[in-house]
mmCIF file of the N, C-alpha and C atoms, coordinates in Angstrom:
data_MODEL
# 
_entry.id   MODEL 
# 
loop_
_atom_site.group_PDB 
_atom_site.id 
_atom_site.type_symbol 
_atom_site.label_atom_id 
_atom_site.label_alt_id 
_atom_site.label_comp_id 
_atom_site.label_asym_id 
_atom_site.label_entity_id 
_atom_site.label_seq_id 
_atom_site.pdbx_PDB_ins_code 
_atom_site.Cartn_x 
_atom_site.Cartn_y 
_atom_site.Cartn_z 
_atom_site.occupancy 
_atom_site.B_iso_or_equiv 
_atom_site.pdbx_formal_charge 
_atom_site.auth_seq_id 
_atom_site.auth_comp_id 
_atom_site.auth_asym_id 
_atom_site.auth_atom_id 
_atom_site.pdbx_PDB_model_num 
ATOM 1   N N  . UNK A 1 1  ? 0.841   -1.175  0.000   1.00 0.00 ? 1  UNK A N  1 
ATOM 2   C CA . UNK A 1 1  ? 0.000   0.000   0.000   1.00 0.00 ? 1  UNK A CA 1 
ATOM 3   C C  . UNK A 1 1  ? 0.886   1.238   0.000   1.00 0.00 ? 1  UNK A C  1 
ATOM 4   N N  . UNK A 1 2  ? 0.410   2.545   -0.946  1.00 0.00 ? 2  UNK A N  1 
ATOM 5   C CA . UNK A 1 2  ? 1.105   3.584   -0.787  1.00 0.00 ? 2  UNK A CA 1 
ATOM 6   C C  . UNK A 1 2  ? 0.001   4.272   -0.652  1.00 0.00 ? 2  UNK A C  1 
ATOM 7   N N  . UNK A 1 3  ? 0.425   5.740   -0.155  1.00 0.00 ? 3  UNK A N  1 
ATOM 8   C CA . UNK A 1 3  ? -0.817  6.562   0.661   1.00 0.00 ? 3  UNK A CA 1 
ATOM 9   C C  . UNK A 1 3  ? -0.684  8.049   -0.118  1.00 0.00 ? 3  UNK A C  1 
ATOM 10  N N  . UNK A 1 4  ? -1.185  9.223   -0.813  1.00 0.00 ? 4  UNK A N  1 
ATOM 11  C CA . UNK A 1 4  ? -0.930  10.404  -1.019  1.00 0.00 ? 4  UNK A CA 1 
ATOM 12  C C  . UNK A 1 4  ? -1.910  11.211  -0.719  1.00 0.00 ? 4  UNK A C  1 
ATOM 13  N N  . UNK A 1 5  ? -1.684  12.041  -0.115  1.00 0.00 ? 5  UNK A N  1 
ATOM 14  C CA . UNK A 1 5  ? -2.479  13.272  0.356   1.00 0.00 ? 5  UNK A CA 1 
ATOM 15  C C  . UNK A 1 5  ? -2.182  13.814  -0.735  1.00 0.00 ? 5  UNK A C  1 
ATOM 16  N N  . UNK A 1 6  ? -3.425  14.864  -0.729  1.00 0.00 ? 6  UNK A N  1 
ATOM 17  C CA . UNK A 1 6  ? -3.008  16.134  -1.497  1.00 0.00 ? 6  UNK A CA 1 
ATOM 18  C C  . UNK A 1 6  ? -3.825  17.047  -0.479  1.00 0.00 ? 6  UNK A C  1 
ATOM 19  N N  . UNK A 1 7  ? -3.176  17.842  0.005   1.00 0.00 ? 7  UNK A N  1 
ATOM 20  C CA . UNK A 1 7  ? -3.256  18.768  1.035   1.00 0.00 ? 7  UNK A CA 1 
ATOM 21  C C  . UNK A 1 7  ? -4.047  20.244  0.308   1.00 0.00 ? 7  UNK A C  1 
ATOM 22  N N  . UNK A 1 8  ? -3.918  20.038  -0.854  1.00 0.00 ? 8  UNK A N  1 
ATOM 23  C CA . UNK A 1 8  ? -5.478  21.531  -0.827  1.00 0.00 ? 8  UNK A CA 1 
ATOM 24  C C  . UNK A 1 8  ? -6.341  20.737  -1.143  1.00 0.00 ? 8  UNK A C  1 
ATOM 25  N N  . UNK A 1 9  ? -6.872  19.417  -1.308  1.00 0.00 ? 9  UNK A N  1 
ATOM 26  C CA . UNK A 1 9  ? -7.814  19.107  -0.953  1.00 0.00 ? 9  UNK A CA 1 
ATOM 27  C C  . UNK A 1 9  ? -8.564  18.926  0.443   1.00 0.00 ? 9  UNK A C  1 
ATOM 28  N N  . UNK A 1 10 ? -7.726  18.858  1.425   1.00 0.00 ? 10 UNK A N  1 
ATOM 29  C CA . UNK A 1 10 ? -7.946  18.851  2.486   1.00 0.00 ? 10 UNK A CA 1 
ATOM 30  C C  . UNK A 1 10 ? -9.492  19.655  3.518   1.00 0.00 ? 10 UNK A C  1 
ATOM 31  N N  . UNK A 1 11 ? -9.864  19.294  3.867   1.00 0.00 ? 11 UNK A N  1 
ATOM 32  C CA . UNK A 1 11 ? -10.856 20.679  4.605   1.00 0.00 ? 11 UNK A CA 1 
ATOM 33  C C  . UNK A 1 11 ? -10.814 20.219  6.083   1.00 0.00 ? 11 UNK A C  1 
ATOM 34  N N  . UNK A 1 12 ? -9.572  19.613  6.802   1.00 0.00 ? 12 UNK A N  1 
ATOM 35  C CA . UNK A 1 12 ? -9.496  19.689  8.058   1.00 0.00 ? 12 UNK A CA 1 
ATOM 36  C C  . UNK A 1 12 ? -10.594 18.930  9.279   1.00 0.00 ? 12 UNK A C  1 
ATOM 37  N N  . UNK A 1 13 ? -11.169 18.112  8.836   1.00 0.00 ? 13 UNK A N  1 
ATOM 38  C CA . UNK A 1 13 ? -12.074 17.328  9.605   1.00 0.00 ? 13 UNK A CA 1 
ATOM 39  C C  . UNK A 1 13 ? -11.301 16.563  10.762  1.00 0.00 ? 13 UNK A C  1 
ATOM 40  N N  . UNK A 1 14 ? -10.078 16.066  10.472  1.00 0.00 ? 14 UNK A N  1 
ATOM 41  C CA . UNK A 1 14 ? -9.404  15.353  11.644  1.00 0.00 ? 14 UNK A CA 1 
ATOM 42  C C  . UNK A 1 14 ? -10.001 13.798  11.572  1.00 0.00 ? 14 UNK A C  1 
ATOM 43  N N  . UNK A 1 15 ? -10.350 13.249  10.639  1.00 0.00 ? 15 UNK A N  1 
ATOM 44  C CA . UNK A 1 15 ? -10.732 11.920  10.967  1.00 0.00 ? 15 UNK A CA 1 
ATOM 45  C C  . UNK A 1 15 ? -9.661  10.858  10.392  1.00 0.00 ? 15 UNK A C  1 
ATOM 46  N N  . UNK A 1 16 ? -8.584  11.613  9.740   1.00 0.00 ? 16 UNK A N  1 
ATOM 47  C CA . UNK A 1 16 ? -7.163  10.563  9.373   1.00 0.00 ? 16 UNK A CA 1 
ATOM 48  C C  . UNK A 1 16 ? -6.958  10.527  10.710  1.00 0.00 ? 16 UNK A C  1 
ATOM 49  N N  . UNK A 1 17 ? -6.135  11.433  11.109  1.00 0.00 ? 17 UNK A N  1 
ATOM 50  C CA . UNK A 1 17 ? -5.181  11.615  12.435  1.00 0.00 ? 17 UNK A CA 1 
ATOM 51  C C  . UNK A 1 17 ? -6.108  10.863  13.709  1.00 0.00 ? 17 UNK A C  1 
ATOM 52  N N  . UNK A 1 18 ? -7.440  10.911  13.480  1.00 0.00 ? 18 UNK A N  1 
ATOM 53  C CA . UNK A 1 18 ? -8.114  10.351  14.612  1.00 0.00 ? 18 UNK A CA 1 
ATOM 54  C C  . UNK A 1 18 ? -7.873  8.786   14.723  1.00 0.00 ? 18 UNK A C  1 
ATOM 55  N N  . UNK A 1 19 ? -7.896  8.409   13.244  1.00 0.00 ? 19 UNK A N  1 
ATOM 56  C CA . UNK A 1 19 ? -8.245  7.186   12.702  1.00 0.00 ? 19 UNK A CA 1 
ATOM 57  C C  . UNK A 1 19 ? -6.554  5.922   12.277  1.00 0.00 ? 19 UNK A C  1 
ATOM 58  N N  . UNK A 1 20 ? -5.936  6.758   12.257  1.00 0.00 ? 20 UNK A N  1 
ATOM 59  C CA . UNK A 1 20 ? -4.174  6.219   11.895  1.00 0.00 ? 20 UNK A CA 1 
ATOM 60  C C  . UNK A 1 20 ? -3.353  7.150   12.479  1.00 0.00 ? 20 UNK A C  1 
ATOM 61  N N  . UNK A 1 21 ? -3.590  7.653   13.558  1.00 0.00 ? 21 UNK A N  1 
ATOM 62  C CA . UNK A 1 21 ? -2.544  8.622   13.661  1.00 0.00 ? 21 UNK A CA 1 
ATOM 63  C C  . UNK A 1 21 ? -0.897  8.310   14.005  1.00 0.00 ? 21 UNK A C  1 
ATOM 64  N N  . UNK A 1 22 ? -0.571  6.576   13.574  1.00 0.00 ? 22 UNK A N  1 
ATOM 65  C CA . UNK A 1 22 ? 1.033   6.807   13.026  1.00 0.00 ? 22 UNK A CA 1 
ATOM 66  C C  . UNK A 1 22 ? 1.107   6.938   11.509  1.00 0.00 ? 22 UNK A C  1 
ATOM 67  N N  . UNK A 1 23 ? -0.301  7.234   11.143  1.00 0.00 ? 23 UNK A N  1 
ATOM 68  C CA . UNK A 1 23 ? -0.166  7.674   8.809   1.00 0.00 ? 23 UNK A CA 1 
ATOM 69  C C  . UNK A 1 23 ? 0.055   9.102   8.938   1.00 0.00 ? 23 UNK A C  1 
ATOM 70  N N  . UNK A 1 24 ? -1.462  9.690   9.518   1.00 0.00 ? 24 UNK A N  1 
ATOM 71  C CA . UNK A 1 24 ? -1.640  10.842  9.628   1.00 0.00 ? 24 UNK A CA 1 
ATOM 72  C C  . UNK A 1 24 ? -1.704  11.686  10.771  1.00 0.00 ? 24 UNK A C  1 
ATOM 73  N N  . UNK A 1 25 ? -1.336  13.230  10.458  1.00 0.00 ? 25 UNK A N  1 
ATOM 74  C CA . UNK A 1 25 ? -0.860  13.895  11.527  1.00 0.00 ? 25 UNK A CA 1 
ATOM 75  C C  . UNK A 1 25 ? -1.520  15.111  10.969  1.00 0.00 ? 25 UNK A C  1 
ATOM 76  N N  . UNK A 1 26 ? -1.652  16.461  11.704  1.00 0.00 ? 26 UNK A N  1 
ATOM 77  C CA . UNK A 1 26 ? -2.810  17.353  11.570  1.00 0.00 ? 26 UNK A CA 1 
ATOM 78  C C  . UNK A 1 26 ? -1.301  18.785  11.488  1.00 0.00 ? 26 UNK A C  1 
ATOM 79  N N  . UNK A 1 27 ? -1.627  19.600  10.620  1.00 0.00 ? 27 UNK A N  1 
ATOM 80  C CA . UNK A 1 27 ? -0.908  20.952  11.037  1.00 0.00 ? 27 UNK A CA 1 
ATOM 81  C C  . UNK A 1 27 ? -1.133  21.539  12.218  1.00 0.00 ? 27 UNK A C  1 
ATOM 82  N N  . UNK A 1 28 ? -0.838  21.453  13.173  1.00 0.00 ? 28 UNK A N  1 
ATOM 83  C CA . UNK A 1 28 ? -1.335  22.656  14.295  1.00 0.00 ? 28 UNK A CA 1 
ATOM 84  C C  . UNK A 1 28 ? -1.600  23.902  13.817  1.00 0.00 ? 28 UNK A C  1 
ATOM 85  N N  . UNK A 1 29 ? -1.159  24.498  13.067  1.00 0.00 ? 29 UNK A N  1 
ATOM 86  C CA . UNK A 1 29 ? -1.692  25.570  12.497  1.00 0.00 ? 29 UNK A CA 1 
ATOM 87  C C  . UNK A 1 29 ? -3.526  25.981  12.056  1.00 0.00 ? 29 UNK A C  1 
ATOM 88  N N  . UNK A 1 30 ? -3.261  24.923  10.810  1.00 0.00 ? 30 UNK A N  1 
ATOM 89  C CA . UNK A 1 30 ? -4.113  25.045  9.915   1.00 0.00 ? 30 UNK A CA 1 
ATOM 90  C C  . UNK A 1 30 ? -5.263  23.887  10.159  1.00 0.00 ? 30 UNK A C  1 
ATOM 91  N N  . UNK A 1 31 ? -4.686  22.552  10.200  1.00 0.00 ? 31 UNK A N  1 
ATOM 92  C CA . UNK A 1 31 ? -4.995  21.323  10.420  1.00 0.00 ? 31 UNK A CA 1 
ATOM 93  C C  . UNK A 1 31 ? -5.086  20.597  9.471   1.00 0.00 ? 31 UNK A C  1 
ATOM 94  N N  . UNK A 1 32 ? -4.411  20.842  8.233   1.00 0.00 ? 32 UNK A N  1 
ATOM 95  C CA . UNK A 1 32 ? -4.293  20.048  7.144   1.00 0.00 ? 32 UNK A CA 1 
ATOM 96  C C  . UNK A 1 32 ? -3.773  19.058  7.294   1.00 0.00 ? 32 UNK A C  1 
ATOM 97  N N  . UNK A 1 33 ? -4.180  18.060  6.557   1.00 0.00 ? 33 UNK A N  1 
ATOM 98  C CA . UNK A 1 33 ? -3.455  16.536  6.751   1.00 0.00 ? 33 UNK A CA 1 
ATOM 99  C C  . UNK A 1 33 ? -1.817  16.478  6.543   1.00 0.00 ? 33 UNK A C  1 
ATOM 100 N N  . UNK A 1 34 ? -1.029  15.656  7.148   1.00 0.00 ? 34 UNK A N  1 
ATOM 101 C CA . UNK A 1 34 ? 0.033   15.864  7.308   1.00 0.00 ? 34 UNK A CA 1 
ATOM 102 C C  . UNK A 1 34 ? -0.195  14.309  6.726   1.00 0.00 ? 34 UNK A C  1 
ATOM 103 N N  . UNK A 1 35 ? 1.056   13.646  6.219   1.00 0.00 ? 35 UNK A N  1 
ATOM 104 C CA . UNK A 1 35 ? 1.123   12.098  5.896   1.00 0.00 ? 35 UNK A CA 1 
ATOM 105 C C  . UNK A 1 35 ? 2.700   12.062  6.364   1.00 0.00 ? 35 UNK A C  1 
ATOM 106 N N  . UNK A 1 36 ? 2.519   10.737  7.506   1.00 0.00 ? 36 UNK A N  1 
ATOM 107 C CA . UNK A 1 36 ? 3.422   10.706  8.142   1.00 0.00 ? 36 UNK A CA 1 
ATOM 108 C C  . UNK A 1 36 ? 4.314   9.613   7.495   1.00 0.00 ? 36 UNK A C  1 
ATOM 109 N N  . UNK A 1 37 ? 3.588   8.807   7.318   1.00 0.00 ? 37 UNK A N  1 
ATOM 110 C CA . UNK A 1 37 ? 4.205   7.393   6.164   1.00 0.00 ? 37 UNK A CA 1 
ATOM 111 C C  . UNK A 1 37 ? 3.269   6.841   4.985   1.00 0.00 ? 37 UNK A C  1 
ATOM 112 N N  . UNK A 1 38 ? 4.064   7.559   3.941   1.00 0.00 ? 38 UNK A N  1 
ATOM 113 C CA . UNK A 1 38 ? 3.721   7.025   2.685   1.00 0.00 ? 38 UNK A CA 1 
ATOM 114 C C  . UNK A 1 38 ? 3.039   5.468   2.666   1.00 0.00 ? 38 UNK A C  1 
ATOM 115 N N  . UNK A 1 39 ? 4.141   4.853   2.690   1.00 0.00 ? 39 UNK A N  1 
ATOM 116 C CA . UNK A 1 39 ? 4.207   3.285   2.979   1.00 0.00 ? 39 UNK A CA 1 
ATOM 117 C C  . UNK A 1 39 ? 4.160   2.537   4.375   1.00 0.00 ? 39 UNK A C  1 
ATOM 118 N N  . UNK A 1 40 ? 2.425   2.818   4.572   1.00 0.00 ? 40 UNK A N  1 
ATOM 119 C CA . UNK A 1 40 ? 2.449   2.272   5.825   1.00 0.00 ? 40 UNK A CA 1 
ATOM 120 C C  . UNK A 1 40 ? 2.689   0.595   6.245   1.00 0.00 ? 40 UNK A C  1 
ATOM 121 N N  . UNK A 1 41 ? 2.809   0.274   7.522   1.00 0.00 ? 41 UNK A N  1 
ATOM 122 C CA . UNK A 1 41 ? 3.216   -1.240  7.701   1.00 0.00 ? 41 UNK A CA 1 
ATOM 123 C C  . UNK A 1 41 ? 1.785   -1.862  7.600   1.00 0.00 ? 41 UNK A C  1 
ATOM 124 N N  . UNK A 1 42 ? 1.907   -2.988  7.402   1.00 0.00 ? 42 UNK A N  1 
ATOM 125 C CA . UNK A 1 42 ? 0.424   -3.655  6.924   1.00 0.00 ? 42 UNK A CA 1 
ATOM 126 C C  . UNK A 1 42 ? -0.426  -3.542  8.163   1.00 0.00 ? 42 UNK A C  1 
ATOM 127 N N  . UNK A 1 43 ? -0.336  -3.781  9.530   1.00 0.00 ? 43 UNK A N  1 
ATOM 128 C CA . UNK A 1 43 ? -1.054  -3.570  10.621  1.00 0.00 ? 43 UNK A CA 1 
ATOM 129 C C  . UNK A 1 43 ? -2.199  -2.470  10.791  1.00 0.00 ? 43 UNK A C  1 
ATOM 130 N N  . UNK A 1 44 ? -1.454  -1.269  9.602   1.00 0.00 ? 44 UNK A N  1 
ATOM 131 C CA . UNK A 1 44 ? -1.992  -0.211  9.761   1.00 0.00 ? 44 UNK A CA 1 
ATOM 132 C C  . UNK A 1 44 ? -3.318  -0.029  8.793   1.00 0.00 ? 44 UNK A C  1 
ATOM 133 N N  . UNK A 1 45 ? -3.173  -1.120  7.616   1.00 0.00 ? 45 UNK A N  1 
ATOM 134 C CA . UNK A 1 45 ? -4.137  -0.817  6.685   1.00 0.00 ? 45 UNK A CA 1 
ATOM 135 C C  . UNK A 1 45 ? -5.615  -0.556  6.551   1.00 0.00 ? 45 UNK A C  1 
ATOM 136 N N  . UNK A 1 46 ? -5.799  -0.991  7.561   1.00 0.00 ? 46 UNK A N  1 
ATOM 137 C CA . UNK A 1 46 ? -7.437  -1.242  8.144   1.00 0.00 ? 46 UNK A CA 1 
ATOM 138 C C  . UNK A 1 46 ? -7.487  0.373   8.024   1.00 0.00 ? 46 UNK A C  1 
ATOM 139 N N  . UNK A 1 47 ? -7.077  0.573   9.407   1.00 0.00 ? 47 UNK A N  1 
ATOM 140 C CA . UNK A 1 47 ? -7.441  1.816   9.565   1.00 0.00 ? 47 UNK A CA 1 
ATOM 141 C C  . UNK A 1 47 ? -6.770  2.908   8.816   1.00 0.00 ? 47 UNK A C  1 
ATOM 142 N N  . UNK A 1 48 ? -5.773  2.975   7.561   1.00 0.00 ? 48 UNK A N  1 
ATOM 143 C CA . UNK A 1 48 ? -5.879  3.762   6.968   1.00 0.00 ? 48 UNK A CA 1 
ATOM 144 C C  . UNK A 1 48 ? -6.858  3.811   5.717   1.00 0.00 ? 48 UNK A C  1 
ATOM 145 N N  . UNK A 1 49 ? -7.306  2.335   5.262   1.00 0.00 ? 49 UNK A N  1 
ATOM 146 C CA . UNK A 1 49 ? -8.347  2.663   4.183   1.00 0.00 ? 49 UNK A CA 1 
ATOM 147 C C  . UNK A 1 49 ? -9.678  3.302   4.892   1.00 0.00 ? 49 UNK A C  1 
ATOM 148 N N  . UNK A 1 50 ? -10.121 3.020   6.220   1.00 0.00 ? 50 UNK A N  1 
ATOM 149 C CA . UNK A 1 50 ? -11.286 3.534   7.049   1.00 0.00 ? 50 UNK A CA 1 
ATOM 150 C C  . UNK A 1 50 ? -10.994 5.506   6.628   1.00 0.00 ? 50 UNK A C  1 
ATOM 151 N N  . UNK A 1 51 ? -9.705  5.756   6.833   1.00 0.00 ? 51 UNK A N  1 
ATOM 152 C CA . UNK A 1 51 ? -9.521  7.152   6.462   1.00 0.00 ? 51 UNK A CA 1 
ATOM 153 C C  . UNK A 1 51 ? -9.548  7.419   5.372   1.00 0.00 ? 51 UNK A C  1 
ATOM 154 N N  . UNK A 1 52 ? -9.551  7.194   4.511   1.00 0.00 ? 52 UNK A N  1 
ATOM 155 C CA . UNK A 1 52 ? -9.363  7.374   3.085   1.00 0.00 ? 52 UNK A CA 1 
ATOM 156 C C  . UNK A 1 52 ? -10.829 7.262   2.587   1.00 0.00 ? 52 UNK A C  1 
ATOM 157 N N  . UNK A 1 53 ? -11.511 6.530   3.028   1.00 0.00 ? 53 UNK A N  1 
ATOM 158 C CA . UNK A 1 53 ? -12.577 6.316   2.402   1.00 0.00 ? 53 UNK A CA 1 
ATOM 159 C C  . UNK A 1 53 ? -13.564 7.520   2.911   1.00 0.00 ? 53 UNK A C  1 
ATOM 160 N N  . UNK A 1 54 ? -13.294 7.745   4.393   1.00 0.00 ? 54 UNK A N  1 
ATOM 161 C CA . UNK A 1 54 ? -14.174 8.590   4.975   1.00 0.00 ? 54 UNK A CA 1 
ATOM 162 C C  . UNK A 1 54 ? -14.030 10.163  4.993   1.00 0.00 ? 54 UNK A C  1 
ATOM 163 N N  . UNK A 1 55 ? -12.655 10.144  4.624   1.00 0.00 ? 55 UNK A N  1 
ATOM 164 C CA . UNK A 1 55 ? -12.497 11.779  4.510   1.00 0.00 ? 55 UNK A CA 1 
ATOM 165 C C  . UNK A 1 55 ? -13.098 12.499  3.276   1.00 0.00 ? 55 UNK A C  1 
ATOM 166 N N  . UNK A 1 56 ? -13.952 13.389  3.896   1.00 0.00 ? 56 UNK A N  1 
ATOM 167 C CA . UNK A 1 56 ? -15.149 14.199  3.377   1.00 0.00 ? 56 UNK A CA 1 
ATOM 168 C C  . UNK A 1 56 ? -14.439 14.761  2.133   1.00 0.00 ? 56 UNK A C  1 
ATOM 169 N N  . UNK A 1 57 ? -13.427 14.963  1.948   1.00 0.00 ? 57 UNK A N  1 
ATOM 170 C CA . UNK A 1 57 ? -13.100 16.115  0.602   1.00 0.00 ? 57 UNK A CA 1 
ATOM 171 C C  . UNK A 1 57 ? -11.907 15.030  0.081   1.00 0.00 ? 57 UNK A C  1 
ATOM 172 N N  . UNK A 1 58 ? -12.498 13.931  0.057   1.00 0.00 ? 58 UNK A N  1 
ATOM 173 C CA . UNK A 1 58 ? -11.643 13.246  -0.535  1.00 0.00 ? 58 UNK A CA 1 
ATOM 174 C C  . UNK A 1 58 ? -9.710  13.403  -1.128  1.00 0.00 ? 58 UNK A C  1 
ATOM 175 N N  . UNK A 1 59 ? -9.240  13.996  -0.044  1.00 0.00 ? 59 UNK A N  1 
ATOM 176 C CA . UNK A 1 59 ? -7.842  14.217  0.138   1.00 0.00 ? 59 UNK A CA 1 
ATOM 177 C C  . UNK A 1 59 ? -6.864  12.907  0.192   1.00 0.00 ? 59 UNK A C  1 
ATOM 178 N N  . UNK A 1 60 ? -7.384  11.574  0.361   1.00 0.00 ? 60 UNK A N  1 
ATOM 179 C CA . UNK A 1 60 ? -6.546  10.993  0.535   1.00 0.00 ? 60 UNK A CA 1 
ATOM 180 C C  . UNK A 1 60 ? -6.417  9.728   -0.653  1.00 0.00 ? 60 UNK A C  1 
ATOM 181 N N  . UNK A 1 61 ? -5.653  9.440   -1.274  1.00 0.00 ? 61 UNK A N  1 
ATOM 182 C CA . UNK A 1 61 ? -5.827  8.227   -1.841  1.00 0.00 ? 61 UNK A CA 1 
ATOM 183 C C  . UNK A 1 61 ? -4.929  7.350   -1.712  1.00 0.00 ? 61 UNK A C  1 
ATOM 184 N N  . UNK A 1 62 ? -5.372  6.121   -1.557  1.00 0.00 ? 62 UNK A N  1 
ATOM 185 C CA . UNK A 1 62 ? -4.434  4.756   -1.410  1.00 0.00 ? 62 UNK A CA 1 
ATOM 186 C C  . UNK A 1 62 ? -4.288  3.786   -2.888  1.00 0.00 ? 62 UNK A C  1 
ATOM 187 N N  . UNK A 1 63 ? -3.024  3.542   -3.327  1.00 0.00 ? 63 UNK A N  1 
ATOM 188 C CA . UNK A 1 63 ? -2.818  2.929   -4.551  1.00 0.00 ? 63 UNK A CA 1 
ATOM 189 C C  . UNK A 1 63 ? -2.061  1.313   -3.808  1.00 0.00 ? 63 UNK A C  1 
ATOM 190 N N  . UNK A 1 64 ? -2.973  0.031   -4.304  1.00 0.00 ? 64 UNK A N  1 
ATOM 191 C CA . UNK A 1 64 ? -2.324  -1.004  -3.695  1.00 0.00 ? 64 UNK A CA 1 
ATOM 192 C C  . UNK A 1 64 ? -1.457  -1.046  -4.714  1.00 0.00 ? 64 UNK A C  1 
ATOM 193 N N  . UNK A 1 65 ? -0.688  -2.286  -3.816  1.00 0.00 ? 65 UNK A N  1 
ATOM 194 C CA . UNK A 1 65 ? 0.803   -2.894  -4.499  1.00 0.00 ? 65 UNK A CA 1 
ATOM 195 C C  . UNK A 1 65 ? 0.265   -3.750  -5.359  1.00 0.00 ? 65 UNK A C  1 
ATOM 196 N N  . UNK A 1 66 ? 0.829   -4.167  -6.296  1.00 0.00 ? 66 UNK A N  1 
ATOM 197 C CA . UNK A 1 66 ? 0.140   -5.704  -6.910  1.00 0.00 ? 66 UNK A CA 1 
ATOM 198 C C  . UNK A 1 66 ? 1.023   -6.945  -6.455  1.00 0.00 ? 66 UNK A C  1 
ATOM 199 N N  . UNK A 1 67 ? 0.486   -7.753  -5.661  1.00 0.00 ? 67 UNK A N  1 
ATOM 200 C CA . UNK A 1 67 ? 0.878   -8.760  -5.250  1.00 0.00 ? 67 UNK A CA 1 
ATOM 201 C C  . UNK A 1 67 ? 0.646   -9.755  -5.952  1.00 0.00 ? 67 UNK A C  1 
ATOM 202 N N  . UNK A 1 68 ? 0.492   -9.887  -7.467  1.00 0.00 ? 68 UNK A N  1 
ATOM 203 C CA . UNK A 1 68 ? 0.691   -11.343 -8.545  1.00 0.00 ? 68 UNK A CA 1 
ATOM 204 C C  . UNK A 1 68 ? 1.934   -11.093 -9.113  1.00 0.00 ? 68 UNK A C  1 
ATOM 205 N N  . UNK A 1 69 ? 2.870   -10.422 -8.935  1.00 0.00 ? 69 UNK A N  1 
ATOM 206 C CA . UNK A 1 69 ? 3.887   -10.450 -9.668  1.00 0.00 ? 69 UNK A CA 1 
ATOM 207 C C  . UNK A 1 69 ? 3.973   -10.068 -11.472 1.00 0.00 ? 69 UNK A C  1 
ATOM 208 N N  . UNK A 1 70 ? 2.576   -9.242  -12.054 1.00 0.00 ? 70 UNK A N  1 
ATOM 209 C CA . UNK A 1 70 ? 2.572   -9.294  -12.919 1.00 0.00 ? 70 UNK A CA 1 
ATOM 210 C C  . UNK A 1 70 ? 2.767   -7.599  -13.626 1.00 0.00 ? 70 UNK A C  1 
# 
């Protein structure tokens, strides 16, 4: 799994960072999504597709690996 924010999509809801917060991390500033690891460890996947799927302004997308070797 690889993970990319795009941060002006963002609108600051906080439900990555709530939801993976060793993926995602919040600006203190602003509160834009921060992506802490691209390539998260598999443990984490659950709850980073739960973020991805649920964030309202669709900021986040996850591209799987292909695991057939093809």
């Amino acid at each position: 799994m690889r993970v990319v924010v795009d941060p002006n999509l963002c609108c600051s809801s906080g439900l990555c960072s709530q939801s993976s917060p060793e993926v995602f991390d919040q600006d203190p500033d602003d509160g834009v999504v921060r992506l802490l690891l691209a390539e998260p460890p598999a443990h984490t996947h659950a709850d980073v597709r739960f973020a991805a799927h649920g964030c309202p302004s669709g900021a986040i997308e996850i591209l799987e690996h292909d695991t057939t070797g093809s």
